[in-house]
C-alpha positions in Angstrom: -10.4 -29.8 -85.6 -7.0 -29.6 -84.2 -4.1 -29.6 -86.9 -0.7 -30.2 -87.4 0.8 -27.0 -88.8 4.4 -26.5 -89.9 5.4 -22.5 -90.4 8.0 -21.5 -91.8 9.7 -18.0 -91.2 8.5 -18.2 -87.8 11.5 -15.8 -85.8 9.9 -12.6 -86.0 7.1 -10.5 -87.6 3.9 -12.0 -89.2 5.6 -15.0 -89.1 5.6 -15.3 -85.1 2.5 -14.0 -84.7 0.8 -15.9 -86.7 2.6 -19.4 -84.9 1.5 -17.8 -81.5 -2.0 -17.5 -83.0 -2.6 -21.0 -84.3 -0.7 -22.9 -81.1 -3.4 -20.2 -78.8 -6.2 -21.7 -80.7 -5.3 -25.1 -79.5 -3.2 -26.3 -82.9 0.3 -28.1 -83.0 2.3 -25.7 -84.6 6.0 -26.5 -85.9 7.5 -23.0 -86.3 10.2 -23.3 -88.1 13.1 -20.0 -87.8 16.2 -19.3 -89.6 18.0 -18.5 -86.6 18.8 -20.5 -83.4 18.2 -18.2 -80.8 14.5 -17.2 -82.8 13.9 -20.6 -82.3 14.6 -21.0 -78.4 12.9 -17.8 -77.5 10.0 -19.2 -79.2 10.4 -22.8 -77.4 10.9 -21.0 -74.2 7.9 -18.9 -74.5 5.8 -22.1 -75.9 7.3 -24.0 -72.3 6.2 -20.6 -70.1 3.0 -20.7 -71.8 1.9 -23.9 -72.2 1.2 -23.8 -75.8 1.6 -26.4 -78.5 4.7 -24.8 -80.1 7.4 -26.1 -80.9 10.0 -24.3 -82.9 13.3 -25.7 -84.8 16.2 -24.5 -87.2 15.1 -24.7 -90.4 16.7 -22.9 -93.8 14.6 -23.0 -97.0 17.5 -23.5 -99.2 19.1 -26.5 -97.5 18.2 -30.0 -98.7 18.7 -31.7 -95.0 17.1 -28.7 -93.6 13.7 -29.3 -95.8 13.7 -32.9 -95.1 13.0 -32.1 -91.1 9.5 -31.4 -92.7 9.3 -34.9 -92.8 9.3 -35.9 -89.0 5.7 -34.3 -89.1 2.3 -35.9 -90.2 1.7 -31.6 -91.4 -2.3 -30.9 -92.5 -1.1 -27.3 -93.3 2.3 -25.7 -94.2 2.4 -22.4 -94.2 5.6 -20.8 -96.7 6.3 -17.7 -94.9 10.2 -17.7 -95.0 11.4 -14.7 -97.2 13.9 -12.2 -97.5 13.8 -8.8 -99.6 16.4 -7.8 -102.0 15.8 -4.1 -103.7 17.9 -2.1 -105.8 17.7 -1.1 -109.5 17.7 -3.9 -112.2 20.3 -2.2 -114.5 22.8 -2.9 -111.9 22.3 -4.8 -109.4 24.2 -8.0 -109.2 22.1 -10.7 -109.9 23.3 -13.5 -107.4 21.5 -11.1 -105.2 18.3 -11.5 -107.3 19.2 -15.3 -107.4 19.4 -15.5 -104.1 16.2 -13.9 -103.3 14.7 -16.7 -106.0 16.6 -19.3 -103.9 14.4 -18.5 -100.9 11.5 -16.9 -101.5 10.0 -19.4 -104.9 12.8 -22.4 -105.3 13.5 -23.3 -101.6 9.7 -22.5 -100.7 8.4 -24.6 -103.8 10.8 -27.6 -102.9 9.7 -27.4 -99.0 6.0 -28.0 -100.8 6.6 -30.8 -102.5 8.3 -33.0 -99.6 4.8 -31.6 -97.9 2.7 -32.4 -100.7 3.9 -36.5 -100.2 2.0 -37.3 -97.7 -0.8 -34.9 -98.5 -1.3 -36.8 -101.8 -1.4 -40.3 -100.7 -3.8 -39.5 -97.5 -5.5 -36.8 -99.5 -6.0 -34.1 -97.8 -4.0 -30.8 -96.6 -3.4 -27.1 -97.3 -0.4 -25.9 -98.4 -0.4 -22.0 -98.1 2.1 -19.4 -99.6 2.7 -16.2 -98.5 3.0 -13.6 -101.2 2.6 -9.9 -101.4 0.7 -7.3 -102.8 4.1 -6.0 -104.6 3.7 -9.7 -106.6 0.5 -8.0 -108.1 2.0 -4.3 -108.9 5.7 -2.5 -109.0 7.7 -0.4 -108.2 10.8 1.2 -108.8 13.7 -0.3 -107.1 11.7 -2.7 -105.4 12.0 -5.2 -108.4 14.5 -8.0 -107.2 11.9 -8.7 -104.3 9.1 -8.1 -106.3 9.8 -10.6 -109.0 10.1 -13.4 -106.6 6.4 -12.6 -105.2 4.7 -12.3 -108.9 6.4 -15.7 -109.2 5.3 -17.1 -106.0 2.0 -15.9 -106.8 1.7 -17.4 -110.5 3.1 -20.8 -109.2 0.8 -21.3 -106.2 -1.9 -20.4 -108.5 -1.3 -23.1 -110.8 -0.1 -25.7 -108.2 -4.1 -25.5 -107.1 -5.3 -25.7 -110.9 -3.2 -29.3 -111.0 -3.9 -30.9 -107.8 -7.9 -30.1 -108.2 -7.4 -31.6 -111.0 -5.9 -34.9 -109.7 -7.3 -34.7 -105.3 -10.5 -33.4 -104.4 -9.1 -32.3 -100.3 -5.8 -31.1 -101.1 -5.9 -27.1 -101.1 -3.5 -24.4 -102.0 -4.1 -21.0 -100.6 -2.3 -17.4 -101.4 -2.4 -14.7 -98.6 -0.8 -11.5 -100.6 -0.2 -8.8 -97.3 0.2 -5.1 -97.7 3.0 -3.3 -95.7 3.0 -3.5 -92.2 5.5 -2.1 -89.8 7.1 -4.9 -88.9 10.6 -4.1 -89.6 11.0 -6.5 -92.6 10.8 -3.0 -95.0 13.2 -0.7 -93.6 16.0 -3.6 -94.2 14.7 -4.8 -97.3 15.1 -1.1 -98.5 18.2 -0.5 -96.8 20.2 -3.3 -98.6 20.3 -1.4 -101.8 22.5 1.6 -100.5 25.3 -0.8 -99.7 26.3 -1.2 -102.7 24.5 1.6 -104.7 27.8 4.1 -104.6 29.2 6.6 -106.2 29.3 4.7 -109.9 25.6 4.2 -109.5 23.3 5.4 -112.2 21.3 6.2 -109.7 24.0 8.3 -107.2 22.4 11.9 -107.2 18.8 10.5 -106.8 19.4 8.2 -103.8 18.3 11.3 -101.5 14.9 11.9 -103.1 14.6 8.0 -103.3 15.2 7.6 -99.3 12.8 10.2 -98.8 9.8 9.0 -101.0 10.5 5.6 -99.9 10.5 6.1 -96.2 7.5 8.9 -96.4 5.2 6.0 -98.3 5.8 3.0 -95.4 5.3 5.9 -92.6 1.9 6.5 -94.3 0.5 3.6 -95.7 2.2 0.9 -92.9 -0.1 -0.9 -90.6 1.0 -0.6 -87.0 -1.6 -3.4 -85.7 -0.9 -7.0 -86.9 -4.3 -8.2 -86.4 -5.9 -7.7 -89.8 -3.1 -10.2 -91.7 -3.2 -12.4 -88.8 -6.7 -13.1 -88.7 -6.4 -14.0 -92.6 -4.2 -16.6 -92.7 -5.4 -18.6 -89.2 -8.6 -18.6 -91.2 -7.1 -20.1 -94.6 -5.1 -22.5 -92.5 -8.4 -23.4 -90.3 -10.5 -23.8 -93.4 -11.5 -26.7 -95.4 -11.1 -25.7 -98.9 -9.7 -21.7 -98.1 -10.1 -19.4 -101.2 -7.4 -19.0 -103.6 -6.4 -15.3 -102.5 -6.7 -13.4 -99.5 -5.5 -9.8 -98.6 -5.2 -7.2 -96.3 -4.8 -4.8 -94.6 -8.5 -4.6 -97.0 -7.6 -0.9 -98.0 -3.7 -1.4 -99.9 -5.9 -4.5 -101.4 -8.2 -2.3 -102.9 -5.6 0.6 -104.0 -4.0 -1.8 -105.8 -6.9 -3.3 -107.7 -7.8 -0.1 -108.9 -4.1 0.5 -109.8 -4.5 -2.5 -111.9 -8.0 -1.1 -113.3 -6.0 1.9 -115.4 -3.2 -0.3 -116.3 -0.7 -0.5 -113.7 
C-alpha cells in the first residue's frame, strides 16, 4: 500500500537515504531538512527523477515549524532529526546538553503528538523514532548525546505501551543504528574540543582521547548504508512493525553482550 510518509532530518546521511528509498518504492515522502538548500537539492533531484518527494524547511524546535506537519494526511512519521553534543559532564555547559534535549526528545516528542491527531481519530499510523545503540550503553564523553537517545528510547517505548492500550492500528516503532560513516560522528566528536581548553579537567588527555575516539569509528563504522536503510523502509512499510530494530546486526549484538556482564 502506498503511504504518506513525513521524514524528518532528511538533508543528509541516513536521513536522505532513507527519503530516497521510500519515494523509489513508490511512497509520498515529505522529507523534511533543516537547511534550505538540503531541501532544494532534494526537490530538484525528486523533479529529475520523477520521484514522489517532496522536501521542505522544517526545525524541530519551532512551534510554526512543527505545525507544517499538519498540511499532510501522514500514515508514518519518521523522527530522524538530531544533533550530537559530546564532552565531559563535569563541565560542559549544560544549555548545550539542553539543547541537544530540545531536538533530539522535546521537539521530536511534540512533532509526534501534532502526528498522533489524526492518527488517533482515523486510527491507524506509525510513528517511528530514531534512536541509537549509544541510548542502550555509554561512553565516556559521549554522554550529552547519549542521554537524549536513552531518553528517546524509554519514551517511545512507553508511548506504544499507552496507545495499545487505548487503538488497536496505531504503532510506534524504535530503529536504534550503530555507527556508520556518514559524517554525523566526526562532528559530533569534534564539538567538544571547542570549548575543552586549557582549564579543562580533561586538557592533557585530549590527545589520547582523539586517538581512541577516531581509531574506534575507523574500525567499527559501516561504510555501506544499506543494512540501516533496509530496517527502517521495513518498519515504516509494516503493519504493526516490532518495537526495536538494529543494525548494522553485529554493534547490535556487541552491545547486548556488553549489557550481559553489566555494562
Amino acid at each position: 500500500m502506498v503511504k504518506t510518509i513525513f521524514i524528518t532530518g532528511s538533508g543528509s546521511g541516513i536521513g536522505k537515504a532513507v527519503a530516497i528509498a521510500l519515494a523509489q518504492r513508490g511512497h509520498r515522502v515529505i522529507a523534511s531538512a533543516h537547511h534550505g538548500a538540503d531541501a532544494e537539492k532534494l526537490n530538484q533531484m525528486a523533479r529529475e527523477d520523477s520521484l514522489p518527494l517532496e522536501s521542505i524547511v522544517l526545525d524541530v524546535t519551532s512551534a510554526s515549524d512543527r505545525k507544517k506537519i499538519l498540511a499532510y494526511d501522514v500514515d508514518v512519521l519518521i523522527n530522524n532529526a538530531g544533533i550530537g553534543e559530546t564532552g565531559s559532564l563535569a563541565e560542559i555547559n549544560i544549555e548545550k546538553v539542553r539543547q541537544n534535549f530540545e531536538v533530539n526528545v522535546f521537539g521530536t516528542f511534540e512533532l509526534t503528538q501534532l502526528a498522533l491527531k489524526s492518527m488517533m481519530k482515523k486510527d491507524t499510523g506509525t510513528v517511528i523514532f530514531i534512536s541509537s545503540l549509544l541510548g542502550r550503553t555509554t561512553s565516556a564523553f559521549f554522554g550529552p548525546y547519549s542521554m537524549t537517545k536513552f531518553a528517546l528510547s524509554s519514551g517511545a517505548e512507553m508511548l506504544r505501551d499507552e496507545l495499545e492500550k487505548k487503538k488497536k492500528n496505531v504503532q510506534v516503532a524504535i530503529i536504534e543504528p550503530g555507527a556508520y560513516a556518514t559524517g554525523f560522528n566526526q562532528k559530533m566528536m569534534a564539538k567538544k574540543y571547542e570549548w575543552m581548553g586549557k582549564s579543562s579537567y580533561f586538557y592533557r588527555l585530549i590527545g589520547d582521547i582523539k586517538k581512541r575516539e577516531a581509531k574506534r569509528f575507523n574500525l567499527f563504522e559501516e561504510k555501506n548504508l544499506s543494512s540501516i536503510v533496509t530496517k527502517i523502509v521495513a518498519a515504516a512499510e509494516a503493519d504493526k512493525p516490532k518495537l526495536r530494530s538494529v543494525a548494522p546486526w553485529w554493534q547490535g549484538l556487541g552491545v547486548s553482550i556488553l549489557r550481559a556482564f553489566g555494562k
